[in-house]
C-alpha positions as CSV (number, residue, x, y, z in Angstrom):
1,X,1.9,4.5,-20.7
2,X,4.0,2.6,-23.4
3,X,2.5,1.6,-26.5
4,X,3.1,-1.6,-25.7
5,X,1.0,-1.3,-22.5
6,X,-1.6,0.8,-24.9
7,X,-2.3,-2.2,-27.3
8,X,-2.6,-4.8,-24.3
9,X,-4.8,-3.1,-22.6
10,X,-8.1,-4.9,-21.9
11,X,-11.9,-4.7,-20.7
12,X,-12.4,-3.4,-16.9
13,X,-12.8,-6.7,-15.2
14,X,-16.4,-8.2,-14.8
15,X,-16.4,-6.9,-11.1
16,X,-15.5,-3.3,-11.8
17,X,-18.1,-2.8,-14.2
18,X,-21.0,-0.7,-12.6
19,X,-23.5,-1.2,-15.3
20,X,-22.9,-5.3,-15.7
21,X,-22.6,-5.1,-11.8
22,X,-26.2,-6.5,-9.4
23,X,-28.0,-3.7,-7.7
24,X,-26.8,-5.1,-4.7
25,X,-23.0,-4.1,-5.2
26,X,-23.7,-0.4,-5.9
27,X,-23.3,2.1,-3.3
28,X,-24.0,5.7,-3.0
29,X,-20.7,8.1,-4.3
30,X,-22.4,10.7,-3.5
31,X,-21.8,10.4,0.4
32,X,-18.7,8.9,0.0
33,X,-16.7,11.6,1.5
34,X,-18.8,11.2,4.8
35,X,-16.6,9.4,6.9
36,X,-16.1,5.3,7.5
37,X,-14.1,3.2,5.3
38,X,-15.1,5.3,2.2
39,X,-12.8,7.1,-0.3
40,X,-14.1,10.6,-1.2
41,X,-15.6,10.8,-4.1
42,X,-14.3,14.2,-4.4
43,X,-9.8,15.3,-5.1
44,X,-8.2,17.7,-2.8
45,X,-9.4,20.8,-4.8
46,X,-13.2,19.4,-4.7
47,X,-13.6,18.6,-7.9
48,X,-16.4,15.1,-8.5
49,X,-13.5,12.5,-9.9
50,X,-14.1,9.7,-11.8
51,X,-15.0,7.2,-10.5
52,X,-15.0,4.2,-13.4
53,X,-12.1,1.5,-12.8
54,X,-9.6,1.5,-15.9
55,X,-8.9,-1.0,-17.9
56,X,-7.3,-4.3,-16.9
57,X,-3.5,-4.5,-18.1
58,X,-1.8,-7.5,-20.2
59,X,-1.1,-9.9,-17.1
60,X,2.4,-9.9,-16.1
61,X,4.7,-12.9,-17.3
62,X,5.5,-13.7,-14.0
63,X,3.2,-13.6,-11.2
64,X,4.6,-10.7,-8.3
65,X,2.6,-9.4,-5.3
66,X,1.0,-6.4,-4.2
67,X,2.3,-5.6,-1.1
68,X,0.5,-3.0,0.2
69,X,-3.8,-2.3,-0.4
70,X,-6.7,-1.6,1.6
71,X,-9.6,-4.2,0.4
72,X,-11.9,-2.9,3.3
73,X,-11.4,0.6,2.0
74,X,-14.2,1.5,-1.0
75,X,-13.9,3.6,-3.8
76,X,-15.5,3.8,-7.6
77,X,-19.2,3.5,-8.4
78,X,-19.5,-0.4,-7.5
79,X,-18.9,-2.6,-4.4
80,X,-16.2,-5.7,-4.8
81,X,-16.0,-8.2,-2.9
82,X,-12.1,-9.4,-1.4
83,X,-12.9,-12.5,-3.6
84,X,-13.8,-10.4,-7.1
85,X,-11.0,-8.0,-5.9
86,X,-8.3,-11.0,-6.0
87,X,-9.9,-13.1,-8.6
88,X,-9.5,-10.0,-10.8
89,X,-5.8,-9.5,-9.8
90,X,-5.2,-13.0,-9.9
91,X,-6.2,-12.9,-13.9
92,X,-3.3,-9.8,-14.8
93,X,-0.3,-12.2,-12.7
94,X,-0.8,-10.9,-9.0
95,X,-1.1,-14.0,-7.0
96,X,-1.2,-12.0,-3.8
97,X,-1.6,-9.4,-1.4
98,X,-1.1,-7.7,1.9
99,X,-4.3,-6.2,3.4
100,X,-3.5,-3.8,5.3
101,X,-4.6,-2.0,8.5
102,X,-4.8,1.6,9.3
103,X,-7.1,1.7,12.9
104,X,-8.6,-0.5,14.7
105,X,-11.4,-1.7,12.5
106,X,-9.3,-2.1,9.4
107,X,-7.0,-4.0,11.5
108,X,-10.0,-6.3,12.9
109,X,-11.2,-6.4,9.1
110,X,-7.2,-7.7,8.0
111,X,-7.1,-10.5,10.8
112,X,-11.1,-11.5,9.8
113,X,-10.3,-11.7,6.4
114,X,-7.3,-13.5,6.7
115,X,-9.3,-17.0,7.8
116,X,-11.1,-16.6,4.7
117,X,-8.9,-16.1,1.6
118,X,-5.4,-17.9,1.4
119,X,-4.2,-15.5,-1.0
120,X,-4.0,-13.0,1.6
121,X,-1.1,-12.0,4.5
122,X,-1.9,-8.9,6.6
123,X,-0.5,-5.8,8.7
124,X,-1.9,-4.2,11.6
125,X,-1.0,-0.8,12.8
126,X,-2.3,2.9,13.7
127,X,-1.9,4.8,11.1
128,X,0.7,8.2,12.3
129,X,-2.4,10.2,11.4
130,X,-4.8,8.0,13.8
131,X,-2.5,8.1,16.9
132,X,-2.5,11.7,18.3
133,X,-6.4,11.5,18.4
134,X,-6.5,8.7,20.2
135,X,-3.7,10.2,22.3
136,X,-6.4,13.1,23.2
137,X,-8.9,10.6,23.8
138,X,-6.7,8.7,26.5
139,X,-6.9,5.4,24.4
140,X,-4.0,5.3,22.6
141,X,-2.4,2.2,25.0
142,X,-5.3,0.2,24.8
143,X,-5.5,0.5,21.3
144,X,-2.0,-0.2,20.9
145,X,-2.6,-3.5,23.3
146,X,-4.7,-4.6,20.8
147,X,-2.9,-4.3,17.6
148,X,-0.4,-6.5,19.4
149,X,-3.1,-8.8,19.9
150,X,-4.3,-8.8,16.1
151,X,-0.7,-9.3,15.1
152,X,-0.4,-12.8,17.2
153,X,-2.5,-14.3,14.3
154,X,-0.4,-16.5,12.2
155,X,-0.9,-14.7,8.6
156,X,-0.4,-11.4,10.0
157,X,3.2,-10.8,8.6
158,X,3.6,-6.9,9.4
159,X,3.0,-4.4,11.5
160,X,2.3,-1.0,9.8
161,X,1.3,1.3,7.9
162,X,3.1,2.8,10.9
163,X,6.0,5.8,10.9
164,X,5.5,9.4,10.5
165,X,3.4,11.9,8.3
166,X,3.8,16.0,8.6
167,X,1.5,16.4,6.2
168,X,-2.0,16.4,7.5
169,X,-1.4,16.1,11.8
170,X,-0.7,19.3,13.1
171,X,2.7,20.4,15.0
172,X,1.5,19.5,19.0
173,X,0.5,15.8,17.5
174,X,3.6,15.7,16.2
175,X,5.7,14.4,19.5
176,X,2.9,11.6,19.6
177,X,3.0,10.6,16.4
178,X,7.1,9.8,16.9
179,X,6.3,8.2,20.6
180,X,3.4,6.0,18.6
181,X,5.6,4.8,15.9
182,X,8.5,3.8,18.1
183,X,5.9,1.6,19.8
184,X,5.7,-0.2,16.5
185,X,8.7,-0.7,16.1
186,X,9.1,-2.5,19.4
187,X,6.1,-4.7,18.5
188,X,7.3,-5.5,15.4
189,X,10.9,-6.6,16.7
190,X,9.2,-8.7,19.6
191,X,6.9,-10.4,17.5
192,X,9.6,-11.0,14.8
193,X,7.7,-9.2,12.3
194,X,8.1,-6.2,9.3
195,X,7.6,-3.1,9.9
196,X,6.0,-1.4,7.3
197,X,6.7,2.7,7.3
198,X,3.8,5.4,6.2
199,X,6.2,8.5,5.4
200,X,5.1,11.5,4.3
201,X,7.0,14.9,3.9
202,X,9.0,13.4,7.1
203,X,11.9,11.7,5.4
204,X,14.7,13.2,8.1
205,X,12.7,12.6,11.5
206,X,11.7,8.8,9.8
207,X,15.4,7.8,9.5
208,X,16.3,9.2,12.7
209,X,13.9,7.4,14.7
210,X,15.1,4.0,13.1
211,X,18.6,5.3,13.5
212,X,18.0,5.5,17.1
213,X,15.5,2.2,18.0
214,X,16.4,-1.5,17.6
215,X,14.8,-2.7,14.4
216,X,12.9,-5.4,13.2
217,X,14.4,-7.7,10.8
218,X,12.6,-6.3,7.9
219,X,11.6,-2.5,7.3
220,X,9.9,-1.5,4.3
221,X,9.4,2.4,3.5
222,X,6.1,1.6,1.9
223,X,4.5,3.6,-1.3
224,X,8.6,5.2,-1.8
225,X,8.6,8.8,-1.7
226,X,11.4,9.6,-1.5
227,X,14.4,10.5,-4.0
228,X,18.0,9.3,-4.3
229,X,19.5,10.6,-1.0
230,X,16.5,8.4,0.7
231,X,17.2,5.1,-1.7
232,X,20.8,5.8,-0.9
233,X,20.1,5.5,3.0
234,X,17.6,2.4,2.6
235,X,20.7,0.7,0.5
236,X,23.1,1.1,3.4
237,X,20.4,0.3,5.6
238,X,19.1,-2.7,3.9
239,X,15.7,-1.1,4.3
240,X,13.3,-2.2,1.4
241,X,11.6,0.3,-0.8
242,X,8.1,-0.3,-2.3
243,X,7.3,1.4,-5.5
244,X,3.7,2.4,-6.2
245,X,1.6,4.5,-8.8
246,X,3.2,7.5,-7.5
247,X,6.3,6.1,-9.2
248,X,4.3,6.9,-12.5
249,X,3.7,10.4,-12.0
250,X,4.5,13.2,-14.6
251,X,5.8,15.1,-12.1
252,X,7.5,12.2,-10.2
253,X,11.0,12.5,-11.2
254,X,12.4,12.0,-8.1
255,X,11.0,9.0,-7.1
256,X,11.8,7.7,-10.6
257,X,15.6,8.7,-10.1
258,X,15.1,6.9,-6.6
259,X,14.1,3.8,-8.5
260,X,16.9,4.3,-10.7
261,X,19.4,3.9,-7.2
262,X,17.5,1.7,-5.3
263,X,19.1,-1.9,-4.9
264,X,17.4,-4.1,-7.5
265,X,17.4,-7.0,-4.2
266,X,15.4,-4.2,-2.1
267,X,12.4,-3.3,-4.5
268,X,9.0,-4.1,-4.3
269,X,6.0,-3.1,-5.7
270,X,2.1,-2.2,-4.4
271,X,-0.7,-0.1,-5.2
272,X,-1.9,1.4,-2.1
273,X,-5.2,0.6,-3.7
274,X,-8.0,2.7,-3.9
275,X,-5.0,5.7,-4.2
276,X,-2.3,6.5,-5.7
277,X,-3.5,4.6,-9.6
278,X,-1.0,4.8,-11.7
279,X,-0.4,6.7,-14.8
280,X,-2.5,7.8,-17.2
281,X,-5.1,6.6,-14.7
282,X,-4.6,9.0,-12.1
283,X,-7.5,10.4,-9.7
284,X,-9.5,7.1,-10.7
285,X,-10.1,4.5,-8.1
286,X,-7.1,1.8,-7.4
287,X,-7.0,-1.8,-7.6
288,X,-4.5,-4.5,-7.4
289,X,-5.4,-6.2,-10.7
290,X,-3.6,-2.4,-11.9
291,X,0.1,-3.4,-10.2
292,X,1.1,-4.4,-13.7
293,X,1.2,-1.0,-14.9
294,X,3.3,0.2,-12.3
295,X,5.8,-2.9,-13.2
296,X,6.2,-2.2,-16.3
297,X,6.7,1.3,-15.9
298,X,9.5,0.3,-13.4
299,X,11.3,-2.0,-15.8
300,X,11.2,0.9,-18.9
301,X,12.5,3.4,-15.9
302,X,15.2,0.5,-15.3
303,X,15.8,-1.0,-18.9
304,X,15.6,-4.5,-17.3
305,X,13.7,-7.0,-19.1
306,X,10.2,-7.4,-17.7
307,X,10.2,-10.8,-16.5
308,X,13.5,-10.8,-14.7
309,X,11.9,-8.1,-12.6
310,X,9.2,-9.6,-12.3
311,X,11.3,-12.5,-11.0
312,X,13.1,-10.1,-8.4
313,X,10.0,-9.0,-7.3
314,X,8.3,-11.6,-5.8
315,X,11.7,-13.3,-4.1
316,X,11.9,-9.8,-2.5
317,X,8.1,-9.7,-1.5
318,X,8.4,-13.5,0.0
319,X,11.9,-12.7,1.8
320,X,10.2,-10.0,3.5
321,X,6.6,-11.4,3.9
322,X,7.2,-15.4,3.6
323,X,5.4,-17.3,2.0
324,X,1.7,-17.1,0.9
């Protein structure tokens, strides 16, 4: 974090506080990791992590949006509401956001919410993950039938996170995972839609698959993890790149060199929120008021002044989304 960032840096918003927080908003860490719509309360090694929101940034000089969180999704020691959650974000210069849908209930939640809070556009999708176990349950067409059925609502602007990850599905759920995302794709290119792309450690098999399907419009490789090569492709591609926490990272040089590459007129920015918090907040829970840290770590990776990206950023979010 810059100094800059360091001196700016304010009080956790009122809504992230657990001790200033009702009863009623608290809910119990300790079974966090039991299933449902909760973040674990434990990392990958099973250490406890900390669970306290950081700090609020300086807001942003120009307003961008967050283009990629999970509001239904909780995490940290209180419950906050989608109003609190955007209110918050709103007060640091994010004026917007794309809830995002993983399953079938997050979906449902996305289009739900969507009649409820105008600063909100949504995506619907089976996350890779999600589709070979519905595949072995024999539901994975009528769940599919469905997510074209969420995405008719007006505000829904996406379809995804959709695409591949070779990370946590095994190698036979693997052929389903491709024949799922295609399926996507399709939707999203009826329906006129973006496609937003979930890859992880499946950069090769991700561009092959778009190489080989007719596209939507707009693709965007959400939460970038790739490095130059993969910027590179997305440039010739005109595939947009989204640029999260992960961007941050100590060890994230290669997504930083990425950023370095990537087409300033393809870049846009999310948090992926409760993951991937940025920098030196890492492991703690994520929120979109914390998007301007990621922004201004982008512009010292770029040497661009701060509001010109900021600028760039949300013409890039609204060509791809439309309007709020």
């Amino acid at each position: 974090m810059s100094s800059e960032q360091n001196q700016h840096q304010t009080a956790v918003p009122v809504a992230y506080r657990a001790l200033e927080a009702g009863p009623e908003a608290l809910w119990d860490v300790a079974s966090a990791g039991g299933g449902g719509r909760q973040r674990s309360a434990f990392d990958q090694q099973g250490a406890r992590r900390k669970l306290e929101y950081p700090p609020a940034p300086e807001p942003l000089p120009i307003a961008v949006m967050d283009n990629h969180t999970h509001l239904d999704m909780e995490d940290g020691n209180v419950a906050v509401s989608v109003k609190d959650a955007l209110d918050a974000a709103e007060a640091v210069g994010i004026c917007g956001a794309v809830q995002v849908g993983c399953d079938l209930a997050s979906s449902r939640f996305t289009v739900a919410v969507l009649n409820d809070e105008p600063r909100l556009l949504g995506a619907v999708a089976l996350h890779p993950n999600e589709a070979p176990l519905l595949a072995a349950r024999g539901g994975l067409e009528d769940a599919l039938g469905e997510i074209e059925k969420l995405a008719a609502h007006p505000r829904v602007r996406a379809i995804g996170e959709t695409g591949l990850d070779y990370f946590r599905t095994a190698a036979e759920g693997l052929q389903r995972q491709q024949d799922s995302f295609r399926r996507h794709i399709d939707i999203a290119r009826r329906l006129g839609l973006a496609l937003q792309i979930h890859d992880r450690d499946a950069h090769d098999d991700v561009v092959r698959v778009l190489g080989e399907e007719a596209l939507p419009e707009k693709v965007v490789f959400h939460c970038f993890s790739g490095g130059p090569e993969l910027a590179r492709i997305c440039n010739e591609n005109g595939w947009y790149m989204s640029f999260a926490g992960t961007s941050t990272f100590r060890n994230a040089g290669a997504i930083r060199e990425a950023l370095t590459v990537a087409d300033l007129a393809l870049m846009l920015v999310e948090t992926d929120a409760p993951f991937l918090t940025p920098h030196p907040f890492r492991g703690k829970p994520n929120a979109s008021y914390m998007v301007p840290y990621t922004v201004r770590a982008m512009a010292e990776t770029l040497n661009v002044d701060l509001a010109e990206l900021c600028s760039r950023l949300r013409s890039n979010t609204e060509a791809v989304y439309g309007i709020w």
